[in-house]
Backbone bond lengths (Angstrom), bond angles and torsions (degrees), N, CA, C in turn:
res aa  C-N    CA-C-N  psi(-1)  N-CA   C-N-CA  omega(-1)  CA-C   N-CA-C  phi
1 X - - - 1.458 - - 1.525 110.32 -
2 X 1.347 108.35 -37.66 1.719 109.16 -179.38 1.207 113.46 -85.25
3 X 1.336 144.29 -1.46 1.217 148.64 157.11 1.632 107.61 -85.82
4 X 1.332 120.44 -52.63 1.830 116.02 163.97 2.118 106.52 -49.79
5 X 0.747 107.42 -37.73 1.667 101.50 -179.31 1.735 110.72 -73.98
6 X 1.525 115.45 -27.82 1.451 118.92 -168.88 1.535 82.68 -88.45
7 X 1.396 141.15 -45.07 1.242 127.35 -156.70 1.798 96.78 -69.73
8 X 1.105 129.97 -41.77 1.468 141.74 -158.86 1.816 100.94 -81.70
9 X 0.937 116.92 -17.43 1.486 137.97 177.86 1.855 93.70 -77.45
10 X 1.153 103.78 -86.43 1.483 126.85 -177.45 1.478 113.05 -41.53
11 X 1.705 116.13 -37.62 1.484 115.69 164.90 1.771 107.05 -71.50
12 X 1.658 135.84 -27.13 1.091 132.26 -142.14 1.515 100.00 -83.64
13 X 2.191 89.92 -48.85 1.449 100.05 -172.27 2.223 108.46 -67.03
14 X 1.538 116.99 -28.56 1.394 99.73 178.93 1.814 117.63 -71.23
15 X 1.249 100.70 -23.44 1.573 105.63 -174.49 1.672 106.39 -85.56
16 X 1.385 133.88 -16.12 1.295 125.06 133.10 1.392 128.77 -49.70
17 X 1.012 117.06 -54.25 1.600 140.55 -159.50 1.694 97.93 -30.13
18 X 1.014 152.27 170.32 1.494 163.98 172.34 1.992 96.04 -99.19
19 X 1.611 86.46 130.44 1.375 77.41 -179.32 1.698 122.77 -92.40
20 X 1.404 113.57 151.99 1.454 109.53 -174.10 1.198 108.09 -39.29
21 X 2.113 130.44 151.72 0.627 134.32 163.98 2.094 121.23 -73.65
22 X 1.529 101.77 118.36 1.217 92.48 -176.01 1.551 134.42 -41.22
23 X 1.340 162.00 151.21 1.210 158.85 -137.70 1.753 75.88 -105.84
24 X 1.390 107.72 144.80 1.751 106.25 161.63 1.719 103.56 -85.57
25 X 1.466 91.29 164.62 1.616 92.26 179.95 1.276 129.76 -85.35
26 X 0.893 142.09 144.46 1.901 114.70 173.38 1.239 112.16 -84.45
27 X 1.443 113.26 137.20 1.156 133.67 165.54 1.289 120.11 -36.05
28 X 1.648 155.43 126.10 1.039 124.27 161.42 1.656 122.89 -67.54
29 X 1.296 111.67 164.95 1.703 107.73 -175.87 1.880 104.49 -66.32
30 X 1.426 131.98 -14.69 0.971 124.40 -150.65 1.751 102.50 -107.27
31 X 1.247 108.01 -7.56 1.285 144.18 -175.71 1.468 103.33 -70.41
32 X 1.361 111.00 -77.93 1.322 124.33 176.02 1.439 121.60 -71.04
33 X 1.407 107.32 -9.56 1.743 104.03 178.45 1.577 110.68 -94.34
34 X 1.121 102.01 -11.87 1.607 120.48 -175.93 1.427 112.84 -111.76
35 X 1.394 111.72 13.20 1.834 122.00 170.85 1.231 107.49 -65.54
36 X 1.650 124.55 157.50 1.685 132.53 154.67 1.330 81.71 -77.26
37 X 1.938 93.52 135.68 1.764 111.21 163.91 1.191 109.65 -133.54
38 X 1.302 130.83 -132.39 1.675 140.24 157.05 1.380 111.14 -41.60
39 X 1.066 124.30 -36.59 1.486 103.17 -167.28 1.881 115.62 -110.78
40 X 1.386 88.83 1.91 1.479 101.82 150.10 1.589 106.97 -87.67
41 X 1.590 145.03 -81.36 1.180 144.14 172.62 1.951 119.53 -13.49
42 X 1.245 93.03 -31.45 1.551 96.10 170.33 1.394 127.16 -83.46
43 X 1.079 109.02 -13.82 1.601 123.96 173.36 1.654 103.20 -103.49
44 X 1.214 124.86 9.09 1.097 126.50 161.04 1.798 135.44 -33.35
45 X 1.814 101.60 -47.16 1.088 125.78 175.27 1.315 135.11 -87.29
46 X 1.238 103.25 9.96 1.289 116.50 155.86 1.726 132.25 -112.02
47 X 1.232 80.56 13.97 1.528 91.20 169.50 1.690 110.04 -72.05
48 X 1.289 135.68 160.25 0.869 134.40 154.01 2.193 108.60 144.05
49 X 1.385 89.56 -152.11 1.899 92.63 166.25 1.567 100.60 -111.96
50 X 1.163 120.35 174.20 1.797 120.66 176.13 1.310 97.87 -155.32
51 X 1.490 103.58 171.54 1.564 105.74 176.05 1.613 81.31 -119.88
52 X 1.415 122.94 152.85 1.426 120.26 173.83 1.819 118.55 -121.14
53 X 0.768 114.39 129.65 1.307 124.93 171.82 1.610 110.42 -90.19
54 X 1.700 119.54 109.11 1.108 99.22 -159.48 1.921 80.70 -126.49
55 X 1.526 98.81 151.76 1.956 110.01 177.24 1.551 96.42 -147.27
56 X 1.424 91.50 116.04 1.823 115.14 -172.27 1.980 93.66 -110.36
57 X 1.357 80.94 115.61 1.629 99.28 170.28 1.354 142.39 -109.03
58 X 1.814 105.47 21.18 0.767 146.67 -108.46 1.972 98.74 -157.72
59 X 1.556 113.27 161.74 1.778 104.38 164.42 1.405 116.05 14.99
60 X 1.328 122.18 -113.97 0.952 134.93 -177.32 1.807 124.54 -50.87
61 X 1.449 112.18 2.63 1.420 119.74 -156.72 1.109 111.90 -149.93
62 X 1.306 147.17 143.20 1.101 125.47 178.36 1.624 102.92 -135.04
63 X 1.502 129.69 151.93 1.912 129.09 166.13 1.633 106.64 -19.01
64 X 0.824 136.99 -46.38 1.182 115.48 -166.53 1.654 114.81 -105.25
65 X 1.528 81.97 -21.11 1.980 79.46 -179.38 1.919 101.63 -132.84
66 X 1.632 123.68 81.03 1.558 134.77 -166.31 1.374 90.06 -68.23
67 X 1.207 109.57 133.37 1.679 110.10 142.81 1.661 118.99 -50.33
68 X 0.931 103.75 162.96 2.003 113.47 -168.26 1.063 76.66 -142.59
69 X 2.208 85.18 143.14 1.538 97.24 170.03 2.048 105.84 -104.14
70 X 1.366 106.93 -170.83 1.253 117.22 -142.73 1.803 85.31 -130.66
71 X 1.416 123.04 119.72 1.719 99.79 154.57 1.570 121.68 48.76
72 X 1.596 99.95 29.80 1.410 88.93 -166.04 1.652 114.50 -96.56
73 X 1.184 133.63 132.41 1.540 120.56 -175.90 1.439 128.11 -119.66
74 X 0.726 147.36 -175.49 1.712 145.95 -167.81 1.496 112.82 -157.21
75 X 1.508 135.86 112.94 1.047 140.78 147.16 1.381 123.10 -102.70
76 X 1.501 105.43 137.11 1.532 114.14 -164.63 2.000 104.00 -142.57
77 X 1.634 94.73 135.42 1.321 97.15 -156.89 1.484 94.32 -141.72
78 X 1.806 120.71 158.84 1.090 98.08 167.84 1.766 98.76 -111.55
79 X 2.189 93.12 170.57 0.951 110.23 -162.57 1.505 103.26 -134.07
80 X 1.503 119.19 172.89 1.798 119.38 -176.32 1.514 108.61 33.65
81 X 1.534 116.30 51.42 1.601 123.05 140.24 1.435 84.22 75.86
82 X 1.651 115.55 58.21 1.670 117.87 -174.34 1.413 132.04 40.89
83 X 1.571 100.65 18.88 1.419 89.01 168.34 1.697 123.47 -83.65
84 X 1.456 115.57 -12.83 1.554 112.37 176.75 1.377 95.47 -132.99
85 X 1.386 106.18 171.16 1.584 147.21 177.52 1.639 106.64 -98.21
86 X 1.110 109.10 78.26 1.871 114.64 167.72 1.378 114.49 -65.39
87 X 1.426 121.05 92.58 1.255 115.05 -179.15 2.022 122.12 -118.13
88 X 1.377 84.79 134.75 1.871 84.09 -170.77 1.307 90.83 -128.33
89 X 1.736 105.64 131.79 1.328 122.56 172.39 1.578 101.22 -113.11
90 X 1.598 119.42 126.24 1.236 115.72 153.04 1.742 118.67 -126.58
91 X 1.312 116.61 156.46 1.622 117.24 147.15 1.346 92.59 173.01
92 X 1.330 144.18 -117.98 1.792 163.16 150.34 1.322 127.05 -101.58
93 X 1.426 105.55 172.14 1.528 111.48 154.85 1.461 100.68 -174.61
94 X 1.114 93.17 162.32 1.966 112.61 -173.43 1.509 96.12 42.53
95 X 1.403 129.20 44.39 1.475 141.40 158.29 1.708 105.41 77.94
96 X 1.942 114.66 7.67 1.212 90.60 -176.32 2.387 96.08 -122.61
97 X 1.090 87.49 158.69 1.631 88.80 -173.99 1.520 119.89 -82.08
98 X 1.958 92.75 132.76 1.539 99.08 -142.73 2.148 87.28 -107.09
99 X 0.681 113.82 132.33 1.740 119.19 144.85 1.623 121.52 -114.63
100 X 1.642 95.54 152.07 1.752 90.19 179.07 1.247 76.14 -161.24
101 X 1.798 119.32 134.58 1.387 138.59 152.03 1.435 117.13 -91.28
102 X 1.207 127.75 143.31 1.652 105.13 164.65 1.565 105.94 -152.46
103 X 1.064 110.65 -167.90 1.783 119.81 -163.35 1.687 94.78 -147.43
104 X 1.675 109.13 101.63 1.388 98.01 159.14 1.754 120.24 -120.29
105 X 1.274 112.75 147.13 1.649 124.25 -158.20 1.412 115.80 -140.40
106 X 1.296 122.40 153.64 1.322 139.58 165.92 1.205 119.75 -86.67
107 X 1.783 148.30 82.28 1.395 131.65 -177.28 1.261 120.23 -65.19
108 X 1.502 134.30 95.72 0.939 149.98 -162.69 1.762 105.13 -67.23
109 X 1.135 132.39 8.75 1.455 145.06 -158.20 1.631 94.48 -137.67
110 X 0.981 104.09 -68.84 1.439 108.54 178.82 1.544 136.30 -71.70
111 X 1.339 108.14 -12.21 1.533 139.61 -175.00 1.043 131.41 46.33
112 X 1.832 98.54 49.06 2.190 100.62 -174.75 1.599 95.21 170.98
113 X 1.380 96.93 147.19 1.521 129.06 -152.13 1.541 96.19 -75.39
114 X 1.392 94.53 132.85 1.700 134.52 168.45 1.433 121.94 -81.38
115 X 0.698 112.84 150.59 1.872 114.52 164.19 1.699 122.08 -163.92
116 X 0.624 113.54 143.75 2.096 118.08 -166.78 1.499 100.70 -146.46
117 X 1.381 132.95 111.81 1.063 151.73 150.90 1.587 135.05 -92.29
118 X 1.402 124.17 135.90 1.666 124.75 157.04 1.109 112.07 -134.29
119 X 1.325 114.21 161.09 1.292 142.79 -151.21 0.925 117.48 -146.08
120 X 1.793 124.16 150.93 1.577 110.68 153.78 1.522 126.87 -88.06
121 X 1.122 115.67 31.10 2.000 123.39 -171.14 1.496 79.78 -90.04
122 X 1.407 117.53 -71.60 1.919 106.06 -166.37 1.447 96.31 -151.34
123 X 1.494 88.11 166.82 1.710 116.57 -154.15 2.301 92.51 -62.43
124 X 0.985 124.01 46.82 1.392 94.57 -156.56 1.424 90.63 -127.61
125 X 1.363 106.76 151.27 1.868 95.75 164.52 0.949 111.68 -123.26
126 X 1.670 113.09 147.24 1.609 125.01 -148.90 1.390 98.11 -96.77
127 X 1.357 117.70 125.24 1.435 111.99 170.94 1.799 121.53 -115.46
128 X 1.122 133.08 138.88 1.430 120.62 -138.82 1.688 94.98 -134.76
129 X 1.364 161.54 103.03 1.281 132.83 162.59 1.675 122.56 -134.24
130 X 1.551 105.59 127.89 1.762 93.64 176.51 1.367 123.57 -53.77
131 X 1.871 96.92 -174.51 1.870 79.34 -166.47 1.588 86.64 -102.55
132 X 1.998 85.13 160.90 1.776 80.87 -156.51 1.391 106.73 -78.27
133 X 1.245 104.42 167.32 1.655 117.83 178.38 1.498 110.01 100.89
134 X 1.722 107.50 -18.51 1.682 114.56 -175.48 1.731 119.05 -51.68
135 X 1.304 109.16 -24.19 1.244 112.33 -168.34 1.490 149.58 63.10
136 X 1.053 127.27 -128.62 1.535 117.75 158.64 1.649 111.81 -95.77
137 X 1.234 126.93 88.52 1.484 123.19 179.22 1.677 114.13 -121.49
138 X 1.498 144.84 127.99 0.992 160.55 -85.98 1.672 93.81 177.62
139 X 1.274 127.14 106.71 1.612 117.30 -30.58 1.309 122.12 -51.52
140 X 1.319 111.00 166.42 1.719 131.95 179.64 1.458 106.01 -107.41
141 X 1.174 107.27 122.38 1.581 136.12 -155.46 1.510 105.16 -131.83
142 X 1.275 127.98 93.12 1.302 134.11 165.76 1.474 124.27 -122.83
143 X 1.510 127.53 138.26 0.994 143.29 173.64 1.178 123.49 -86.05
144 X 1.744 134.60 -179.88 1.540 155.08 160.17 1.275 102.01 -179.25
145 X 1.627 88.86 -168.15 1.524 94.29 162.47 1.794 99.64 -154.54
146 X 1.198 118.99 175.09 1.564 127.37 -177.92 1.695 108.94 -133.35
147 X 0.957 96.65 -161.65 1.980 116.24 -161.87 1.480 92.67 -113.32
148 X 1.110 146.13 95.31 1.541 121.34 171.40 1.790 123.29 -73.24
149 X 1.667 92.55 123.05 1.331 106.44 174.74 1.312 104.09 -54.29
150 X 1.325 123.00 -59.98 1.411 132.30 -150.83 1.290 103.45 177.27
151 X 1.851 124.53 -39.29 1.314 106.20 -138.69 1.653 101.94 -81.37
152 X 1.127 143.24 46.43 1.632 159.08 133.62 1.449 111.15 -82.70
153 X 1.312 143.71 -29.28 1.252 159.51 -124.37 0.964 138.66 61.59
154 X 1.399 125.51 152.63 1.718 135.73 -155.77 1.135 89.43 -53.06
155 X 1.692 146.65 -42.49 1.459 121.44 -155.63 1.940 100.18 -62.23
156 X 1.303 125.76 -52.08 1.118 110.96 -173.81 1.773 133.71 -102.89
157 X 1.726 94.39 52.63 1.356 108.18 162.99 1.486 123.61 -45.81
158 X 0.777 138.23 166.05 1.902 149.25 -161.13 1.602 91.47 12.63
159 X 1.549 135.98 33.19 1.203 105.77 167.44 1.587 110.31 -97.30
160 X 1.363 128.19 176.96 1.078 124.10 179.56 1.859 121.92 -97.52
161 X 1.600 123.82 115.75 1.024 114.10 -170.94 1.757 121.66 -96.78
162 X 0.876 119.60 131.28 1.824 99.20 164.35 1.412 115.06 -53.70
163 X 1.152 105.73 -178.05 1.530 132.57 178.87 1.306 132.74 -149.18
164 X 0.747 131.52 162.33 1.823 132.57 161.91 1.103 107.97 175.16
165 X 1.762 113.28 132.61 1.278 131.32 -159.50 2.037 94.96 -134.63
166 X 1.315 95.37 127.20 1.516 98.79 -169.27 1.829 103.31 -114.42
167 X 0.986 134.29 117.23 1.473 140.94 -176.31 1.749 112.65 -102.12
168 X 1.586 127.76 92.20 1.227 156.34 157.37 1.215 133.13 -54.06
169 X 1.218 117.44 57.45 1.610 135.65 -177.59 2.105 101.49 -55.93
170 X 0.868 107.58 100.38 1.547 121.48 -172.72 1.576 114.28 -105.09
171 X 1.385 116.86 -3.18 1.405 127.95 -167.37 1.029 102.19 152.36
172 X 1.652 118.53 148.39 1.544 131.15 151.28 1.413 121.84 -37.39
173 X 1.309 129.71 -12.02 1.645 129.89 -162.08 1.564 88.78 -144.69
174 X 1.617 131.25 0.33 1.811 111.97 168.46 1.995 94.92 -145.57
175 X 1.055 75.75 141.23 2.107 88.42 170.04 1.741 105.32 -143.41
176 X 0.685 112.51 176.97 1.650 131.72 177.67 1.852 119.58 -134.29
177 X 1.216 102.94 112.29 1.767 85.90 158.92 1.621 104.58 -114.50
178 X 1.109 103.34 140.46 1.689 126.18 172.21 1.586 117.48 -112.08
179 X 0.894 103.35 123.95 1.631 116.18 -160.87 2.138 98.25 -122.70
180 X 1.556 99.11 113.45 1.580 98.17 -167.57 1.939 105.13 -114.05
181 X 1.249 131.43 164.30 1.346 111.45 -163.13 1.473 81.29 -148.83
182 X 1.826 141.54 142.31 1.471 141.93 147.82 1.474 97.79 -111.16
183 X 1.240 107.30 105.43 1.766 105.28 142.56 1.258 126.36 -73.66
184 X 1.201 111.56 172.73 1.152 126.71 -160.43 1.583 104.98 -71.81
185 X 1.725 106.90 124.31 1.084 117.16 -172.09 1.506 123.44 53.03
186 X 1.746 126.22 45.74 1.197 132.95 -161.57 1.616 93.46 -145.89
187 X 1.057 129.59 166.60 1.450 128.92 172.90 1.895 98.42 -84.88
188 X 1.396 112.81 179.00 0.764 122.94 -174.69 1.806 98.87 -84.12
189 X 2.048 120.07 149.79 1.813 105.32 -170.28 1.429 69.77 -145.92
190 X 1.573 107.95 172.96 1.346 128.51 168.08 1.699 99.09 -92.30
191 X 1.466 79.84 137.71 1.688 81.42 -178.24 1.729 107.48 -107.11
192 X 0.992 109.77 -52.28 1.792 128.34 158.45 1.318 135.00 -116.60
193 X 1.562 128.72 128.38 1.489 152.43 160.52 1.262 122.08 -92.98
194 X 1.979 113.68 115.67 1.404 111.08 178.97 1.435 99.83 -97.95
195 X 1.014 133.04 167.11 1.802 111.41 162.12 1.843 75.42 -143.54
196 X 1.478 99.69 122.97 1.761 111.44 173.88 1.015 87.94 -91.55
197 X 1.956 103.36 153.30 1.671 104.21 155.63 1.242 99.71 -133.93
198 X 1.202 143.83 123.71 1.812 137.38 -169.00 1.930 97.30 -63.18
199 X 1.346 98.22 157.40 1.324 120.97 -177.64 1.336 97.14 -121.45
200 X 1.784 115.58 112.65 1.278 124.03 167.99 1.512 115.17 -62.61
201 X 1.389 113.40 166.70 1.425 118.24 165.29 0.948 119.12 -46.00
């Protein structure tokens, strides 16, 4: 009997007992090198809806006389556990109806902001990237280059143009993207102006 009471004792006190604290796990290294950090948090402020003010200087537009856009709006969200900026612009401009999706990112390997766009102007996808190692820098200044359809002019069809597209965080509720184009043997011109303005609740 006094050995059945010590055993019932000995079960009472372990099934009280506090249980060990679990071991934490380790992180893998590929885990943490591939986290949203700073240079996700800085693109923070452009999350949201916008109304856009868009001036195409460009195809349909030219420096002295831009196409204007129409009703045009912008929602921007994040995506892959905050690693990108899902952004879809719709409404018009120069009276004809404009869409543009895009993907903007931080390469956490490479150390400076990405961007990839399409459109309905031409079959092409826009590819945009700082130079690496730049980091988190304010404004965001990224380059490529494309195939020109035309929209430089017919003289430099299939030639190849630079680019650089500069993104102007001016406030939580206004940003800017500037979109710049050099043809061949031309100085560098602005080719497109967004001017966002956030849309409150």
């Amino acid at each position: 009997m006094r050995l059945r009471i010590l055993e019932l004792t000995a079960f009472a006190l372990l099934a009280t007992a506090p249980l060990a604290a679990a071991e934490p796990k380790a992180v893998p290294p590929i885990v943490a090198r591939t986290a949203p950090g700073p240079g996700h948090k800085a693109l923070e402020p452009l999350v949201g809806d916008w109304s856009v003010e868009k001036q195409l200087f460009v195809a349909i537009g030219t420096p002295a006389h831009p196409a204007t856009s129409t009703g045009m709006t912008t929602h921007r969200e994040w995506i892959g556990d905050g690693r990108f900026l899902h952004d879809v612009t719709r409404g018009s401009i120069g009276g004809q109806p404009y869409y543009r999706a895009g993907f903007l990112g931080f390469n956490t390997m490479d150390k400076r902001y990405e961007w990839t766009t399409a459109d309905n102007f031409t079959p092409i996808l826009m590819a945009y990237h700082a130079k690496t190692g730049s980091g988190v820098v304010l404004p965001i200044t990224m380059a490529g280059t494309f195939t020109d359809p035309g929209v430089t002019g017919e003289a430099n069809v299939g030639k190849t143009i630079p680019m650089r597209t500069v993104i102007k965080i001016e406030s939580p509720d206004k940003h800017v993207f500037e979109l710049y184009f050099t043809a061949p043997g031309k100085p560098e011109v602005l080719a497109d102006r967004m001017v966002f303005t956030r849309v409150k609740p």
